[in-house]
C-alpha positions in Angstrom: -53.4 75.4 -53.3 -52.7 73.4 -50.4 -50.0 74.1 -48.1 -47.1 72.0 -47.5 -45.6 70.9 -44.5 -42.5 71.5 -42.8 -39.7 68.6 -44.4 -37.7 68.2 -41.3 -34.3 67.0 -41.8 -33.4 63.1 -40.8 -32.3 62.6 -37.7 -28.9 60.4 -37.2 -28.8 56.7 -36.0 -28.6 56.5 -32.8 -25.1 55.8 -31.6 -24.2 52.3 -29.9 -23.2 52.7 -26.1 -20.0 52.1 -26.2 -18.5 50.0 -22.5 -17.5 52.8 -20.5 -13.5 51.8 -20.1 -12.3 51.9 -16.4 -9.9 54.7 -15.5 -6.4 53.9 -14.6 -6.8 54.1 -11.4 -10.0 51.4 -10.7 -9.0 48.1 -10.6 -11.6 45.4 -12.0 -12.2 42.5 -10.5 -11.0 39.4 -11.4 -13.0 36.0 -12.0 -10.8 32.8 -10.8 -12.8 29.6 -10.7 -16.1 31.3 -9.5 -14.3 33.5 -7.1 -14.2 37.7 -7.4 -10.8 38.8 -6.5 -12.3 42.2 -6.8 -9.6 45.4 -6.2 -6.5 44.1 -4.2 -5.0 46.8 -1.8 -2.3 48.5 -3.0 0.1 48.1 -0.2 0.8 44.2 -1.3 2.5 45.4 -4.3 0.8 42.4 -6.6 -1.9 42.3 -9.3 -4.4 39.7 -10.1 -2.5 38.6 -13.4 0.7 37.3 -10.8 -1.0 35.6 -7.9 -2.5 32.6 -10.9 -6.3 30.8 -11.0 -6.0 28.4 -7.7 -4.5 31.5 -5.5 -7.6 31.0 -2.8 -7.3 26.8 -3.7 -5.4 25.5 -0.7 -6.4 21.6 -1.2 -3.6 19.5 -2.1 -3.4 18.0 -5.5 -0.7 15.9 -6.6 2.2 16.8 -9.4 3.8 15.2 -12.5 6.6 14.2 -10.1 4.6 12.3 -7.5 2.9 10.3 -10.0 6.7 9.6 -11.7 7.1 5.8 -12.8 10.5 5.9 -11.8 9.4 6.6 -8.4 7.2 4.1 -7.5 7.8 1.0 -4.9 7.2 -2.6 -5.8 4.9 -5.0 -4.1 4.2 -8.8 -4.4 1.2 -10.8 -3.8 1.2 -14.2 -4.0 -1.7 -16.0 -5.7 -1.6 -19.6 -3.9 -4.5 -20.5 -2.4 -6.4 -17.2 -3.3 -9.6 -16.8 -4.9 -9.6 -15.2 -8.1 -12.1 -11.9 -8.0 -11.0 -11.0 -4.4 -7.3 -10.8 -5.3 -7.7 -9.1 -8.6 -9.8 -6.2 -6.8 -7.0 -5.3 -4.1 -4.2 -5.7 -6.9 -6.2 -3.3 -8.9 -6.5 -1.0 -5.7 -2.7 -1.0 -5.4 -2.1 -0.1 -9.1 -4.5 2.9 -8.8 -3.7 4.2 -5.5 -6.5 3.7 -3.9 -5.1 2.9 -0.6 -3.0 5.9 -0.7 -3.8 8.6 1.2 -2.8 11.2 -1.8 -5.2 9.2 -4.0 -6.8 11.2 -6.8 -8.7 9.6 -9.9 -7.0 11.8 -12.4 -3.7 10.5 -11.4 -1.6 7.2 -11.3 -0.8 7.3 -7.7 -0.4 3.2 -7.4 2.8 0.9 -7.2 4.2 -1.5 -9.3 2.1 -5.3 -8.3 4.0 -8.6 -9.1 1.9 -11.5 -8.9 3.4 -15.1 -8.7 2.1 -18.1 -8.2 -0.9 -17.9 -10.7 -0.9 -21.5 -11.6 -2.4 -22.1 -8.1 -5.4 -19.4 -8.2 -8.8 -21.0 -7.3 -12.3 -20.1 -8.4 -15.5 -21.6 -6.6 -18.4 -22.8 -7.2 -18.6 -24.2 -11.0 -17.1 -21.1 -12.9 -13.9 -23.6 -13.7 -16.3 -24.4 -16.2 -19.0 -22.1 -16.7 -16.8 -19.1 -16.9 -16.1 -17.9 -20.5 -13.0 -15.7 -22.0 -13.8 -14.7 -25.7 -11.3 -14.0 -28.2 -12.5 -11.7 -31.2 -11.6 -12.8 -34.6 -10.6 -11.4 -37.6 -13.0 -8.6 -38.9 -15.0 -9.5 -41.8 -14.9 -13.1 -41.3 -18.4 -14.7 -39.6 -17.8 -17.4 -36.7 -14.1 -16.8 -36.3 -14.6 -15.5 -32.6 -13.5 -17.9 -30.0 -14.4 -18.7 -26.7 -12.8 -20.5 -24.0 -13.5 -21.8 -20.5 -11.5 -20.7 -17.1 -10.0 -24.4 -16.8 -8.7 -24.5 -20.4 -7.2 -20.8 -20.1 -5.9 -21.5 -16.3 -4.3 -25.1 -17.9 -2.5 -23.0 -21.0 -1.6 -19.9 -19.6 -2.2 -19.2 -15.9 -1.0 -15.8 -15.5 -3.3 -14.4 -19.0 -6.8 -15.5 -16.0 -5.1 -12.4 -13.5 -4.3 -9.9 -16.3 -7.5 -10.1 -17.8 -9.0 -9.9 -14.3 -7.3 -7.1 -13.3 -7.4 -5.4 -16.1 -11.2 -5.5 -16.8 -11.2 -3.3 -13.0 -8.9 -0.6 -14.3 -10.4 2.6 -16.3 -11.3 2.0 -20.3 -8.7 4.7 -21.3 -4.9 6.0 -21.5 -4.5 5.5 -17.8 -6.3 2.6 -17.5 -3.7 0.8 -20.0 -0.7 3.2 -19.2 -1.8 1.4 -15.5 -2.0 -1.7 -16.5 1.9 -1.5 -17.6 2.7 -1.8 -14.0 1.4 -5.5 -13.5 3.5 -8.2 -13.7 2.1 -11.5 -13.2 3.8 -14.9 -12.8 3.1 -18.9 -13.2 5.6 -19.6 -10.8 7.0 -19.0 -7.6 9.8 -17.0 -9.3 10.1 -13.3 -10.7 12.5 -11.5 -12.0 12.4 -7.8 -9.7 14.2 -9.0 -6.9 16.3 -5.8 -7.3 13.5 -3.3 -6.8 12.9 -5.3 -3.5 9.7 -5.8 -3.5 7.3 -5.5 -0.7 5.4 -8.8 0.2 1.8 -7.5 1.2 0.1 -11.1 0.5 -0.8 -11.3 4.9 -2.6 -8.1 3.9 -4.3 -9.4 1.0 -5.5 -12.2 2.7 -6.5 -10.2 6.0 -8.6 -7.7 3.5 -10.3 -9.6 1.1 -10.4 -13.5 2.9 -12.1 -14.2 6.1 -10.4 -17.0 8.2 -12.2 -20.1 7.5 -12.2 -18.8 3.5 -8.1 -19.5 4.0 -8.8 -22.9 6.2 -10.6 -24.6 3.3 -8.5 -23.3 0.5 
């Protein structure tokens, strides 16, 4: 009769290693924004959970309040005599900021631009007639877009050639159309904010964006 061998008795699962938990008196360290605050001395009285994420961030960044509508000065441009694309590009600097030396993409850090005089913009070249604004139509209907040229547009509404101009430089989201609130653009010499007192920055308009003998021949 053979002999049978030993049955040996199953051996338990091994058991999961369990994080060893850090004794009251280690401190761990601390990730903020890529930065290890590792163990702060004790002497300074603070932990990492009251000094915040930006505690070693000492670049300024603006605040709700500085970017507060109610805040903001007023400037006016006006449009006689100017060309079209090299005014529309400094207004749309102004109403984002960008000349401001707390400028910051994320933020609406511009003024308020009133534009008068848009009956007497100018355009060169032939894009008086070449120059095409396109109104959609109503959906499901084929060949109810429209389309219309920069003298027929300029003729029936002057100040719809700068909005749509300026607009088209702002951003394609909430700020950009919460930004383009702050235009105001006139046919006429005349505008209705003379209580804000607005700035008049058109000599700096014309010294950024029109060389002199651009302002001789217009």
């Amino acid at each position: 009769m053979a002999s049978l061998a030993p049955v040996r008795a199953p051996t338990a699962a091994p058991k999961r290693q369990q994080a060893a938990k850090p004794s009251p008196g280690r401190r761990c360290g601390v990730q903020t924004r890529g930065h290890s605050l590792g163990s702060l001395p004790p002497e300074l009285g603070v932990t990492a959970e009251k000094l915040g994420r930006d505690v070693f961030n000492t670049t300024y960044y603006p605040k709700g309040e500085d970017a507060d509508a109610s805040r903001k000065p007023w400037v006016v441009i006006d449009a006689a005599g100017l060309r079209l694309g090299r005014l529309s590009t400094v207004a749309a600097t102004y109403l984002r900021g960008g000349n401001s030396g707390c400028y910051t993409p994320a933020f609406n850090m511009g003024v308020n631009v009133v534009v008068i005089n848009a009956d007497k913009i100018v355009v060169t070249g032939n894009k008086a007639n070449q120059k095409l604004y396109y109104t959609l139509g109503v959906r499901g209907k084929p060949g109810s877009m429209k389309e219309e040229t920069y003298a027929s547009l300029h003729a029936r509404q002057p100040a719809r050639v700068i909005e749509k101009a300026i607009k088209g430089m702002l951003p394609k989201n909430r700020m950009g159309r919460e930004t383009f609130t702050h235009l105001k653009v006139y046919a006429g010499a005349d505008h209705p904010h003379a209580a804000q007192n607005p700035t008049d920055v058109t000599a700096d308009v014309k010294a950024a964006t029109h060389k002199a003998h651009m302002l001789e021949e217009a």
